[in-house]
Each structure stands twice: as structure tokens, then as C-alpha cells.
N, C-alpha and C positions, 0 to 999 in steps of 0.2 A: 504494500500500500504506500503509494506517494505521500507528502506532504503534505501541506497545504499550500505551502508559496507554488510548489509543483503543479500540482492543479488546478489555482489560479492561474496562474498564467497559462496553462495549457487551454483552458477553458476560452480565457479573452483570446487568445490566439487562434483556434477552433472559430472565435464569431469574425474576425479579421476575416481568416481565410475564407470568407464569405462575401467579401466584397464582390461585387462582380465587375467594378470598374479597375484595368488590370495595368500594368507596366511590364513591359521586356527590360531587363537587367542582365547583360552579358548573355543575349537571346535565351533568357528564361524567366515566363512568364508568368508575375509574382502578383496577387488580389493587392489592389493601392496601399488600402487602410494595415495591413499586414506589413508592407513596405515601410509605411511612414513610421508602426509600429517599431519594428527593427533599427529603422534611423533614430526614434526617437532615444531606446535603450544604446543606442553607441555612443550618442551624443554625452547620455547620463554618466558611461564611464569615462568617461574626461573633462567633465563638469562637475564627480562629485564622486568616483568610484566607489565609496565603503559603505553608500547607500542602505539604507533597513529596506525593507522588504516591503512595508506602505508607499513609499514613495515610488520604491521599483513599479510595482504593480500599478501605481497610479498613473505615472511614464508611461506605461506601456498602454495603459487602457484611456488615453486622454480624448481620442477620437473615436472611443466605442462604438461601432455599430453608427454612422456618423452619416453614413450613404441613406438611412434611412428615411431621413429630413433634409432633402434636398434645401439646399437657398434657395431656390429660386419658389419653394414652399409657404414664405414671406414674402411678405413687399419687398420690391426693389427699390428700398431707402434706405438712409441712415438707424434713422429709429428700427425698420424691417430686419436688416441687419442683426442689433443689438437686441431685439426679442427674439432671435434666433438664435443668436449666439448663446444669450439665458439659458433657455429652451433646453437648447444640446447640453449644458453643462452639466444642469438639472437632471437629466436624463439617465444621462452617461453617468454618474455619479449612482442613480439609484440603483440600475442593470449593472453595474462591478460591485456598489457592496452588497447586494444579492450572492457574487458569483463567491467574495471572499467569506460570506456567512458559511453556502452551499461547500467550498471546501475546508472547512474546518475554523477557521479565524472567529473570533469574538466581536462582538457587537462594535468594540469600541476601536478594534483596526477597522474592521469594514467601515465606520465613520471618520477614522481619518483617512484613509482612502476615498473616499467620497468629496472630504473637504478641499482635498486636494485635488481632486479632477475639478471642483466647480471652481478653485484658484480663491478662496476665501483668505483674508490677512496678508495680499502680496504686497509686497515692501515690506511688512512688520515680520513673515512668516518665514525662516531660509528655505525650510524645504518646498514652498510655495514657489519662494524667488528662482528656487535649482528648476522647478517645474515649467517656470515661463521662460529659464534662458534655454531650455531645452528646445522648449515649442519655437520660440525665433530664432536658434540657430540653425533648426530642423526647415524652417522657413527658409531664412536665408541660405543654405546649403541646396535644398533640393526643390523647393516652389517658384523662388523669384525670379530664376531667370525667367521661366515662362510666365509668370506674373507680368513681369516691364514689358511684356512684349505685348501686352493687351488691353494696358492703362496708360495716357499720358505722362509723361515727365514730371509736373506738377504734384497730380496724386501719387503716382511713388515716391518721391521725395517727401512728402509728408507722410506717410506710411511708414519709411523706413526712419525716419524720426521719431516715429511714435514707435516703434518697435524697439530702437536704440536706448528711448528712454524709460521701457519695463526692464529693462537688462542692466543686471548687475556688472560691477569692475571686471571680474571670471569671466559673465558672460562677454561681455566686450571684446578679452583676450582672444579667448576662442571663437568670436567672431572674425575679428580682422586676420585668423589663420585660414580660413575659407576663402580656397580659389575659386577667382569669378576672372569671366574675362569680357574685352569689348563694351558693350555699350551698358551693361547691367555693372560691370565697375565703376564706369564713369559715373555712371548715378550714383550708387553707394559711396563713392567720394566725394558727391557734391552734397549729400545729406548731411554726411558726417562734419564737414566743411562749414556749412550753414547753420 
């Protein structure tokens, strides 16, 4: 009989690989949200390697099941946005500490697990803060170049200002190690610049 941390994460990984929206990766082809998942835990060890086991699992489980509630599910606004953004936090928070009760963990991991997918106390929280320079380095590393290529100059550049400024000193480090190249650099230096 496995673990618990075992079977958590087997389990969130199990609903990953259900994505049906998919990526080739060295022509083999990987469910997105499984991908992102994997980026997100590589990211963790070098943002925070000796991590507990609530945090791991909340890393991993940040976009739960995420394909479920399209954007485009809301308004296309701002506000639209930010109730769906809610929405998913809410969500994703309730279906992982379900999965951490289901394998074995106590009431009160399963709720920090949970508080940590929904990002509650970021800036006051560290392992909240390790949680959001994950998801923007996981951003910048593997979304934005195709991001800039579909927004104006303007919007990205305030984007990636607002993303610079939930990120910790760490995370900055390990940002400015991410190779970019061409016009998705130039931007990122012009954020940073301004």
C-alpha cells in the first residue's frame, strides 16, 4: 500500500492526464495541464527544493482539472476575467483536498492544500509566495512567448509588470535565468526597464 503523498499525487496526475488539449514535446505527445503540471514541480525544485508535501501537492495541483471552465465560459472582460479566475481557485482547491482527505491526509493538510491553490496571504504567506513565483516562472518559461504573439506591446508590458511584481527576490533570480529570444526578450526588457 502506497502513501498518501503517493496517491495524491498519483491521483491529481491521473485527472491531468485527462486533458484532452495536448502538446508534442520531443515528438511525444503529453495532455497540456499534465505538462504544465510537471513544469510547475521542476520549477519548485529550484525555487524551494526541501519543500513539505502540502505545498508539493498544491504545485502540482494549481490548474486542476482547469480545461473544465473554459475562459471564454465568462465575459470577455476584466471583471469576467477575475470571476473566473475566483471561480477556478475555489474549485481546484475543493476537488484536491477531497483527493488529499480520499488518500489518507487529515482535515487540516487537505486545508492547507487548498489555501494554497486559492493563493490566500500572498506576500505575508512564503509558501504562498514559492506558489506564485512558480506559476510566473512557469508562465514566463513556457506560455509567453506565444502569449506576445497574440497581444499588443502595451498589454504585455503591463502584464509582465504585474507578474514581476507578485514575485519574490528568488523568484526574480530564476527568472532573469530563462532563455527567451527575439522579440519576447525585447519586451521583457522593456518591462523590466520601465
Amino acid at each position: 500500500m502506497s502513501d498518501p503523498y503517493t496517491k495524491a499525487l498519483a491521483a491529481i496526475d491521473a485527472a491531468h492526464a485527462l486533458d484532452p488539449t495536448k502538446v508534442t514535446l520531443n515528438d511525444t505527445e503529453t495532455p497540456y495541464e499534465l505538462h504544465y503540471a510537471q513544469k510547475c514541480t521542476a520549477y519548485l525544485e529550484q525555487r524551494a527544493p526541501n519543500s513539505p508535501d502540502h505545498l508539493r501537492l498544491a504545485i502540482r495541483a494549481q490548474h486542476f482539472r482547469r480545461w473544465e471552465v473554459p475562459r471564454a465560459s465568462y465575459p470577455m472582460t476584466r471583471p469576467g476575467y477575475h470571476a473566473w479566475r475566483t471561480y477556478l481557485k475555489k474549485r481546484q482547491a475543493e476537488l484536491v483536498q477531497e483527493i488529499c482527505l480520499q488518500s489518507g491526509y487529515d482535515k487540516e493538510f487537505a486545508q492547507r492544500v487548498g489555501s494554497l491553490i486559492r493563493k490566500e496571504d500572498l506576500k505575508k504567506d512564503e509558501e504562498t509566495q514559492i506558489l506564485e513565483d512558480v506559476a510566473c516562472l512557469v508562465f514566463l518559461d513556457d506560455q509567453f512567448e506565444a502569449f506576445e504573439k497574440e497581444h499588443d506591446e502595451e498589454k504585455i508590458v503591463g502584464i509582465l509588470r504585474k507578474t514581476w511584481g507578485k514575485m519574490s527576490e528568488e523568484g526574480h533570480r530564476l527568472a532573469l535565468g530563462i532563455r527567451m529570444e527575439g522579440r519576447a526578450r525585447e519586451v521583457v526588457e522593456k518591462a523590466l526597464a520601465g
